[in-house]
N, C-alpha and C positions, 0 to 999 in steps of 0.2 A: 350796291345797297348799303345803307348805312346800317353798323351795327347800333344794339341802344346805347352803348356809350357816347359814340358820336353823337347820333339825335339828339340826345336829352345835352351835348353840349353846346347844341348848334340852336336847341333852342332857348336855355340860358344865355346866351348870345344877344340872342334879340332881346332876350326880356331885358337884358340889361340898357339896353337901349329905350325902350318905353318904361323902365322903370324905376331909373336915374337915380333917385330921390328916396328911393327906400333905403335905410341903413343896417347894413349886418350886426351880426355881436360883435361886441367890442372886445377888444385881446387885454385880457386880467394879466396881472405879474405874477411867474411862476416862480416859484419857487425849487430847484432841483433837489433839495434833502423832503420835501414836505407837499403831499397834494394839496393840503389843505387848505395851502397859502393862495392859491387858486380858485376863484368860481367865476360863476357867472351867473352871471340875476339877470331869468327872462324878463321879458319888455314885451305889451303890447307890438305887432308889426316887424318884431325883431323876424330877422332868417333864421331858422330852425337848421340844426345838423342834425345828422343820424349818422351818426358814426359807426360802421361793422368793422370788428375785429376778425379776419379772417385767417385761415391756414387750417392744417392737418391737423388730428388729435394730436395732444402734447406739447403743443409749440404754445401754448399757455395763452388760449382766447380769453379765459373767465379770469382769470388772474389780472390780464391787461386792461380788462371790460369793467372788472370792478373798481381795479385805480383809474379808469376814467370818468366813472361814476361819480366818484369822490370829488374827483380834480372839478369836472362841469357839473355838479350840484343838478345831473339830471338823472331818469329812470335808466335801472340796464335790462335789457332782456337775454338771456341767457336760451342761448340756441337748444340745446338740447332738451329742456322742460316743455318743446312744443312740438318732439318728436311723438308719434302717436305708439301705442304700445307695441303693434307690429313692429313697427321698425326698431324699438326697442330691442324686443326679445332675438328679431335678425339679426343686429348684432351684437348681440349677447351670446348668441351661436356660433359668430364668427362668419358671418353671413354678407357679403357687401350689400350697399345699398344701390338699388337703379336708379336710373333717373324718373321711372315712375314713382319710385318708392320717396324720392324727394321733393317734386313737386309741390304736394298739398303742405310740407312743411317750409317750406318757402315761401310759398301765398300766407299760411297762417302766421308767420313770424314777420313777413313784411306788413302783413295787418296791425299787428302787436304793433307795429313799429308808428302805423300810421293813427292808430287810438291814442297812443302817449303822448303823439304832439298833438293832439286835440283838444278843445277846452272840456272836461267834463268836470263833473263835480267831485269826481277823484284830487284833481287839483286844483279845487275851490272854482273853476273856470278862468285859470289864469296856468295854460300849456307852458311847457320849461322852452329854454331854451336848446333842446335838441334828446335826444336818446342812442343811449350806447347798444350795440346789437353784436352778440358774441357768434359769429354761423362760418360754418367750417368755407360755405361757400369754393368750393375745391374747383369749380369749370365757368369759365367765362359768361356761361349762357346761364348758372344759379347767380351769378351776380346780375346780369339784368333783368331777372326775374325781382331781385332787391330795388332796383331802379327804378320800377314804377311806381313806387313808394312818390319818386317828384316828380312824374310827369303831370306836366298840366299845373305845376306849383311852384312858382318861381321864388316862393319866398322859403322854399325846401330845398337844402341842398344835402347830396348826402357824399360818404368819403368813406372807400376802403382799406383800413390797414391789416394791411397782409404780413405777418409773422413768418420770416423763411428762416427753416430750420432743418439742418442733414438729418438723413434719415436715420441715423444713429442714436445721437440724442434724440432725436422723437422715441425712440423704442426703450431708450432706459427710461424715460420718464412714464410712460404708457404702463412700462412694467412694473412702475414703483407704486402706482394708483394701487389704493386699497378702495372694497364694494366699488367699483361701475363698470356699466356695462359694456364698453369700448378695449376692448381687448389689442394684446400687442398684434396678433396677427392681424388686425383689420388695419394695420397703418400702413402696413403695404399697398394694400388693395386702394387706401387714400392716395398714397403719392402715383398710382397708376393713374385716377381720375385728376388729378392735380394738373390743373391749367396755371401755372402763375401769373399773375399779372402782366402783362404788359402792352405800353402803347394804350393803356385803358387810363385816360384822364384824369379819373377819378379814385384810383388808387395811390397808395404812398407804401414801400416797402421797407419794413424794418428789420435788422439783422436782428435773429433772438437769442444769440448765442451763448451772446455775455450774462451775468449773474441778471437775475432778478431786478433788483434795485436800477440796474442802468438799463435794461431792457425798459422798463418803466417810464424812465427821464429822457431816452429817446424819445418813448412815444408822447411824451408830452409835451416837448420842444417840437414834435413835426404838428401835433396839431394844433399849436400854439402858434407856430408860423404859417398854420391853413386857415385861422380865424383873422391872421393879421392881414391877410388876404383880402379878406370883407369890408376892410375898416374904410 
């Protein structure tokens, strides 16, 4: 049985065959000091991304999700603002999350994701070209829950970048947060459920090790060369 990475690649596949003629975003010149030297001006027909930045607390989803934001002049949605308050305050107690407890926020933020490429009057009815989606997505099986996001939509493609980071540096940085609610001892209990990527098509893995700044201009040069992909 295929898994949904497969499917959903098997059946971009075909679509790319009946659908020859449609043209993706086009790859803007980046700039490595600067996001800003960077965009991308949606197009009617254009392919949509939806980009998730993935990994454990600390490995710096919102950080990377925001300079992607920047860089693709599209919406971010920030994982955690669509955890519901249960889950919240579990872990705020230091409480792991199950897989029922993640569920409905996975549907809800893969929703989020599927309203921002859509035309509404939020963006005059002219959809960007794609949305950044910051979700810790930790098990194989919360990312194809993300995946349906394209199924059935060939002009949607989406791509996970995964932030892998020892558990060391997760835990000083975890510890250095002032007010929220993701406490050091729940990064444990994440690299427990931690599936990392692989053999999954549709992910690209980045070392996060290094400073800020170049953790950045990696991520921008990988999906600067997943846009050149489309051309």
């Amino acid at each position: 049985m295929l898994s949904a990475g497969e499917r959903l690649q098997s059946a971009l596949n075909k679509n790319a065959v009946v659908d020859a003629t449609r043209k993706p975003v086009g790859k803007s010149s980046l700039s490595h000091s600067s996001t800003s030297m960077w965009s991308v001006n949606p197009k009617p027909e254009q392919i949509q991304h939806i980009w998730v930045v993935t990994g454990p607390a600390g490995c710096g989803k919102s950080t990377v999700g925001r300079g992607l934001q920047a860089a693709l002049d599209v919406p971010f949605l920030e994982g955690d603002d669509f955890h519901s308050a249960k889950n919240r305050e579990k872990m705020g107690s230091g409480i792991p999350l199950t897989d029922a407890d993640r569920w409905d926020w996975l549907i809800c933020l893969r929703n989020a994701a599927i309203t921002a490429l859509s035309p509404s009057e939020a963006n005059n009815y002219h959809p960007p070209s794609g949305v950044v989606v910051a979700c810790s997505a930790l098990k194989q099986k919360y990312r194809d829950v993300m995946r349906v996001a394209a199924y059935g939509t060939p002009s949607v493609q989406i791509h996970f970048a995964y932030l892998k980071l020892d558990e060391t540096v997760l835990l000083q940085r975890v510890t250095a947060r002032q007010a929220h609610y993701m406490k050091s001892t729940m990064v444990q209990s994440q690299l427990q459920d931690l599936e990392e990527p692989q053999g999954e098509w549709d992910a690209l893995t980045i070392n996060a090790h290094a400073p800020q700044e170049q953790v950045m201009r990696e991520v921008l040069e990988t999906v600067r060369d997943k846009l050149a992909e489309y051309q």
